[in-house]
GUBAMAR-156974 format. One line per field, with one value per residue (C-alpha): x, z, y; residue number from 1. Coordinates in steps of 0.2 Angstrom, whole numbers, plus 2048, in hexadecimal, padded with zeros to 3 digits. Each point is the difference from the previous one (the first is absolute). Example, Ala and Ser with C-alpha at 12.3 -4.5 7.8 and 13.67 -1.06 7.14 Angstrom:
east 83E 806
up 827 7FD
north 7EA 811
num 1 2
! end
This chain:
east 800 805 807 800 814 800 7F5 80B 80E 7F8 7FB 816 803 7F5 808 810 7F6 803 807 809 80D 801 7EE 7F0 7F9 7F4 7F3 7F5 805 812 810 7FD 7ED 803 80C 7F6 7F2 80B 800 7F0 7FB 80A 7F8 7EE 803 806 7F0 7F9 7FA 800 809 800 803 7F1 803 7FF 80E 7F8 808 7EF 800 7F1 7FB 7F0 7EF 7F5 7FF 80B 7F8 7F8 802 80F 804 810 80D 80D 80A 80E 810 808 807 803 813 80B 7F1 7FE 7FE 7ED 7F7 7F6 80C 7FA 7ED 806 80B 7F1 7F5 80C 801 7EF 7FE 80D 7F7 7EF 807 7F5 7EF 800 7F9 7EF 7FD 7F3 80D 811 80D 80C 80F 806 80F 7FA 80C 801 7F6 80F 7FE 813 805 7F1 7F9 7F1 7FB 7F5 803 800 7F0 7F7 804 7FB 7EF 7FB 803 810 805 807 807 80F 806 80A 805 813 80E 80D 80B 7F1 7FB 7EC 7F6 7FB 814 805 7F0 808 810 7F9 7F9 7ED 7F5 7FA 7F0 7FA 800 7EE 800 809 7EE 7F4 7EF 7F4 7FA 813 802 7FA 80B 80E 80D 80F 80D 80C 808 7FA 80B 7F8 805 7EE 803 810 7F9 7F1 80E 7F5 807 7F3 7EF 7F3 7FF 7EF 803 80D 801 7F9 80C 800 810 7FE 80D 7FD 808 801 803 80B 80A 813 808 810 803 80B 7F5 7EF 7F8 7F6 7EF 803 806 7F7 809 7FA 80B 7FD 7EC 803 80C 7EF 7F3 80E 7FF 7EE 7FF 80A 7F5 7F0 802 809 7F2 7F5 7FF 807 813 808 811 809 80C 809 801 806 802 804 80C 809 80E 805 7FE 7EF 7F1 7F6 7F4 7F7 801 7F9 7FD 7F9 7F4 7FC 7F1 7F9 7F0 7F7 7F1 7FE 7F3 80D 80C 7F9 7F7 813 806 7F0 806 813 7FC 7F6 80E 80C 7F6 7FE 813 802 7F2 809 810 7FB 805 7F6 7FC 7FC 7FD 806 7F9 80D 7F9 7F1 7FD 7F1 800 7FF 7F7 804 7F2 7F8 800 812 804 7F5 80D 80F 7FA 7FD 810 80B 7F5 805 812 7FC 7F9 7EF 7FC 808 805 7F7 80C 7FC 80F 805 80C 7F9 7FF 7FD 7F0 7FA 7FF 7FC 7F1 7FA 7FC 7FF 7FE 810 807 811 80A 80E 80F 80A 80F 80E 7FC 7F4 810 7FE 807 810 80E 7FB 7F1 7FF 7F2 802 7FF 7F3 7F5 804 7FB 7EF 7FC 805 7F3 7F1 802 7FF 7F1 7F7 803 7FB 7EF 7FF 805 7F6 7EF 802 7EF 7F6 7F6 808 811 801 7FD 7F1 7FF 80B 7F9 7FD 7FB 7FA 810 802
up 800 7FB 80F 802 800 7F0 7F6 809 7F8 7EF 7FF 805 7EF 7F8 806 7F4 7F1 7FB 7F0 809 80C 80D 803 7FE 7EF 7F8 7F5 7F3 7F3 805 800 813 7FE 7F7 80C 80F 7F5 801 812 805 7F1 809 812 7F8 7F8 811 807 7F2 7F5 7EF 7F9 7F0 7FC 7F7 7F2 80A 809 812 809 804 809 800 80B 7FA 80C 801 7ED 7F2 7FA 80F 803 80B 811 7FB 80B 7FC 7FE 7F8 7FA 7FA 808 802 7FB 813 804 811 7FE 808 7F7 7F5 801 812 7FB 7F0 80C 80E 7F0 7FB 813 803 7F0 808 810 7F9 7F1 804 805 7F0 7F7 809 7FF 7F3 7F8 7FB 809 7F6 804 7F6 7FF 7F8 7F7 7FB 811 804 7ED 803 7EE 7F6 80A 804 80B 802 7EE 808 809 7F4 7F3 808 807 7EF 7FE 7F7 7F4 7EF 804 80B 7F3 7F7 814 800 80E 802 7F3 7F3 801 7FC 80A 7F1 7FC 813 800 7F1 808 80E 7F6 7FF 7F3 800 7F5 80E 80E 802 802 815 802 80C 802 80D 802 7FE 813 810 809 7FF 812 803 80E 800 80A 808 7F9 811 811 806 804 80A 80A 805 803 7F7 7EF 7F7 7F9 7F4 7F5 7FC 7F0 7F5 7FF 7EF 7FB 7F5 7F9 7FA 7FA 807 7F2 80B 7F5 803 7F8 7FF 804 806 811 806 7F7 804 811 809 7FD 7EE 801 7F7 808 7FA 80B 810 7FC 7FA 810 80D 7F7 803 812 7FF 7F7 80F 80E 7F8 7FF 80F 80D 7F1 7FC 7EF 7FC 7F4 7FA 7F4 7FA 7F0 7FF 7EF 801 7F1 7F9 810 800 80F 7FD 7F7 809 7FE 7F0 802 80C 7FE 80D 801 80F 804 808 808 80B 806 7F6 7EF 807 80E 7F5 7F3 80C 809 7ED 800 810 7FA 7F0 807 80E 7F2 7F6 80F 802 7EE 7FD 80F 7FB 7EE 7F5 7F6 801 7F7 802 7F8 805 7FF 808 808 806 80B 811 801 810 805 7FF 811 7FF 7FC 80E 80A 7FD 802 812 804 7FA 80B 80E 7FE 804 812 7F9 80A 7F9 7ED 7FC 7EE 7F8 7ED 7F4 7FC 7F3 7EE 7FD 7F3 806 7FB 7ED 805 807 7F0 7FD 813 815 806 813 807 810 806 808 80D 7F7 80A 803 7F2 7F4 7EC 7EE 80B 802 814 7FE 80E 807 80E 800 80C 7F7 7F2 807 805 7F0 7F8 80E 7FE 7ED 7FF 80C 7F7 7EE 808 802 7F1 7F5 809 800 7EF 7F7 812 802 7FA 7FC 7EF 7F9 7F9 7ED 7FF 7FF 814 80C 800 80A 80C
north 800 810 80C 812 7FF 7F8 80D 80D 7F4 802 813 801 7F6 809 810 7FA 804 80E 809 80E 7F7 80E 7FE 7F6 809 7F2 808 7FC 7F2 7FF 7F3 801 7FE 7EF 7FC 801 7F7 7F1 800 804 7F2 7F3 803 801 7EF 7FA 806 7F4 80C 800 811 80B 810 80A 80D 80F 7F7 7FB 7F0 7F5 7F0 7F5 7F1 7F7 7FD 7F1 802 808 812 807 811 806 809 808 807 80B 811 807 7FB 810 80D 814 805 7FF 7F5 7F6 7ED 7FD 80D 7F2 7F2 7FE 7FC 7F5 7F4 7FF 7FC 7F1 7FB 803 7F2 7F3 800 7FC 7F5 7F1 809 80B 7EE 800 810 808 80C 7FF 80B 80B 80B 80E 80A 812 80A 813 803 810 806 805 7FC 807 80B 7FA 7F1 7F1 7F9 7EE 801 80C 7F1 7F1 80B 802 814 801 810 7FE 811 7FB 7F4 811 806 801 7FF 80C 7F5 804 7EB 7FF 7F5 7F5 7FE 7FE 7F1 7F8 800 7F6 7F3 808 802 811 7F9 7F5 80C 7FC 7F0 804 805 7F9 801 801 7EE 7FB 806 7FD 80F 808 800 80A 801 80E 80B 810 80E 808 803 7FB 7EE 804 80D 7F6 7F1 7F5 7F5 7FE 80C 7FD 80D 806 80C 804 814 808 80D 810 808 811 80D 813 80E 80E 812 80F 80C 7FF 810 805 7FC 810 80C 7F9 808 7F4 808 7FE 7ED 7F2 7F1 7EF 7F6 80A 7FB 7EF 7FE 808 7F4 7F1 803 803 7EE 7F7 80C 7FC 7ED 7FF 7FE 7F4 7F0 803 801 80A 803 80C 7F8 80B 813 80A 812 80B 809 7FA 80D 805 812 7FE 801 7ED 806 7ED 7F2 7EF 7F2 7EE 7F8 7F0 7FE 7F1 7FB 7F0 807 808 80B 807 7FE 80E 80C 801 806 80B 808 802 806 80D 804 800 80E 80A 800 805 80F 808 7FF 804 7F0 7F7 7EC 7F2 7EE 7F0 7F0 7F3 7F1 7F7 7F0 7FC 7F8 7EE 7F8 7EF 7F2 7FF 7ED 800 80D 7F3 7F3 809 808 7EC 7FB 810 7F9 7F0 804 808 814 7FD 816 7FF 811 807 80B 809 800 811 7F6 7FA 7EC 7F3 7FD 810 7F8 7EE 809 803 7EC 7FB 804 804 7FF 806 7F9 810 7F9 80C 808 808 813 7FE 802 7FB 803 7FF 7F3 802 7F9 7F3 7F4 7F3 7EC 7FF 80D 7F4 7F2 808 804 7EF 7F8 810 7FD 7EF 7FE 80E 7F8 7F0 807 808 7F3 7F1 809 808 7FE 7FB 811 812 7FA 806 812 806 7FB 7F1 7ED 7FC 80A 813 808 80E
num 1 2 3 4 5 6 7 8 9 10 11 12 13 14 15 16 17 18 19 20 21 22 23 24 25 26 27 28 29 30 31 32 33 34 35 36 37 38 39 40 41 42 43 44 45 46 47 48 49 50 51 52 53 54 55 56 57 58 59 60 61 62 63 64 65 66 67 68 69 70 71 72 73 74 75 76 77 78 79 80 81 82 83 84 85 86 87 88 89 90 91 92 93 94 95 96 97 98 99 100 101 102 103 104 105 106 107 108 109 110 111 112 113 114 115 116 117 118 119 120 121 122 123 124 125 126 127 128 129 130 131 132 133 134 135 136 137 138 139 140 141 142 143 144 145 146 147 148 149 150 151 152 153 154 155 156 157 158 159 160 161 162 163 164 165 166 167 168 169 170 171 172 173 174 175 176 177 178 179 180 181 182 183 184 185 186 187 188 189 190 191 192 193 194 195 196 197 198 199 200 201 202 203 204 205 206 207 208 209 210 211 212 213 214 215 216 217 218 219 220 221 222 223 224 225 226 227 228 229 230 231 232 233 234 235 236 237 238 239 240 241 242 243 244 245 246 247 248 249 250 251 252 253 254 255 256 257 258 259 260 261 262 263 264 265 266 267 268 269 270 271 272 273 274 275 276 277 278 279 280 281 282 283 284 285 286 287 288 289 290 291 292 293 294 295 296 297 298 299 300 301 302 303 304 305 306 307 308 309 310 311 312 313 314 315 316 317 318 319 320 321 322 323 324 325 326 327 328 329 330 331 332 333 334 335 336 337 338 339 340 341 342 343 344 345 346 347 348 349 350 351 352 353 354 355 356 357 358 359 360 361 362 363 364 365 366 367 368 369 370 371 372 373 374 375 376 377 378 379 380 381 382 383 384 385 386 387 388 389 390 391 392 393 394 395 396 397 398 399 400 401 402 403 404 405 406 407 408 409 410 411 412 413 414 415 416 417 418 419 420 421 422 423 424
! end
């Protein structure tokens, strides 16, 4: 039986594929991706599953039910990486999956679905610059479009697919539908300092934040800066720089989070007075409804801070992706599983970090497990989690994908519009 040690053993062999050696930099459709697809591949078929790689270039592993063809309760995450990355972020949920498999290797045949593991790539988008290729694919909602995105070495998608052995013609055929799946479960660490503050190491995670990135122009007028008086001045950073503070303010005593992240001022002399200065934010909530009125009320801050000052503004929508709740029944599950392991009060917790399962939503319920990180550090080599958090998990997650995957198809166990049961 698979131990937590060993999975912590796994995500360190993992960490030596990598295409930069300094670091751990494994993005989408890489040498180091196909490297670590051999590994992973050979603990999956030690788990007794049967692996390919789909054409979207997802690792799956697949261990048949009480008869071939039923749908599948599939487990997974991510196997590539930010540049600089840690070694949990994904890997961690792809191993528990594969051990999670080993462990229940000889119930999985009289169950009434077949269990699947999948390792998703393209979930950081750190080569193309956009993310969830893997999972948007196999949900069904893939875009043509990013076949002509390019790297920074000017490599397409479709040529970087060929290069790995895919055939950019069959992308479709990694899709799943509805009736193909029971649910979809995911393990992963928190990227928060929740967990460890609350000294607990696990939480079930009841939504994955919807987001909204917007870029905020903010318009002066450049002028000299010794022969400009104050009164007279028109300063586009000095503004953008208030309605950033009033963005961190504003937020601050919310729910929401928000982040401005890049700032671009012009003509950016130093003896020029800023004539334009544009930022970004990143702005999640649990909700789409709190998520929008908190850019409602920034917006409107933001112009307030701009009329008085004198500039002009103007918006850009960048971004949006909508919030995705986790299936009660799942959340069900994975509360019994943490309980299971001695948490009597499992702790809820909403991920303020995007995830696979906001695609794989698309075709099926989703339900998350959070593992305790160490000071809630990640997309940094000091990401750290402990054994015994590890080992928590691997029990929670197997006992909550015991129960999902032994009742599938008695009652509500499969969503609305596929073949059994009506979902939640």
């Amino acid at each position: 039986m698979t131990t937590a040690r060993e999975v912590l053993d796994r995500c360190d062999a993992l960490a030596a594929c990598s295409d930069a050696p300094e670091r751990l930099d494994r993005a989408h459709l890489t040498p180091a991706l196909a490297r670590a697809h051999g590994l992973v591949a050979g603990w999956m078929a030690e788990a007794g599953l049967r692996t390919w790689r789909d054409q979207a270039g997802n690792l799956c592993g697949r261990t048949e039910g009480r008869e071939p063809g039923l749908p599948a309760l599939l487990l997974g995450s991510h196997l590539d990486t930010v540049p600089d990355a840690g070694r949990y972020d994904g890997m961690l949920g792809v191993l528990l999956g594969i051990a999670v498999a080993q462990r229940l290797r000889d119930e999985v045949p009289t169950w009434p679905c077949a269990l699947e593991v999948v390792g998703f790539t393209d979930e950081e988008g750190a080569r193309f610059g956009t993310a969830l290729m893997g999972s948007r694919a196999l949900a069904g909602t893939w875009d043509d479009a990013w076949w002509d995105l390019r790297d920074a070495s000017g490599t397409t998608v479709a040529q970087a697919a060929r290069d790995f052995g895919l055939d950019p013609g069959l992308v479709g055929t990694a899709a799943r539908r509805p009736q193909d799946l029971v649910a979809y479960l995911e393990a992963h660490i928190e990227q928060g300092p929740l967990l460890e503050a609350a000294d607990r190491s696990l939480g079930v995670v009841t939504t994955i934040a919807g987001a909204r990135r917007f870029l905020v122009e903010v318009v002066g007028e450049a002028r000299h800066a010794g022969g400009t008086p104050y009164p007279r001045r028109r300063d586009a950073l000095v503004g953008a720089a208030e309605a950033i503070v009033l963005v961190e303010r504003t937020v601050r005593g919310s729910d929401a989070i928000a982040t401005v992240g890049r700032i671009e001022v012009e003509p950016g002399a130093v003896n020029v007075i800023p004539g334009r200065a544009v930022f970004t934010v990143d702005l999640r909530a649990a909700t789409d409804d709190a998520r929008d009125a908190m850019r409602d009320t920034l917006l409107a801050g933001i112009a307030q801070v701009c009329a008085a000052r004198g500039l002009g503004m103007r918006v850009t929508d960048l971004y949006e992706a909508p919030a995705t709740p986790c299936a009660d029944r799942l959340r069900d599950a994975l509360r019994a599983g943490v309980v299971a392991t001695g948490d009597a009060a499992p702790l809820d917790v909403w991920s303020r970090a995007g995830h696979d399962g906001m695609a794989v939503s698309a075709v099926t319920d989703v339900g998350m497990l959070f593992v305790r990180c160490h000071d809630g550090i990640s997309h940094h080599p000091a990401e750290a989690v402990r054994e015994v958090d590890v080992a928590a998990a691997l029990d929670a997650f197997t006992a909550a994908v015991r129960t999902v995957g032994a009742t599938a198809g008695s009652g509500a166990t499969v969503r609305s519009g596929a073949t059994v049961g009506s979902g939640a």
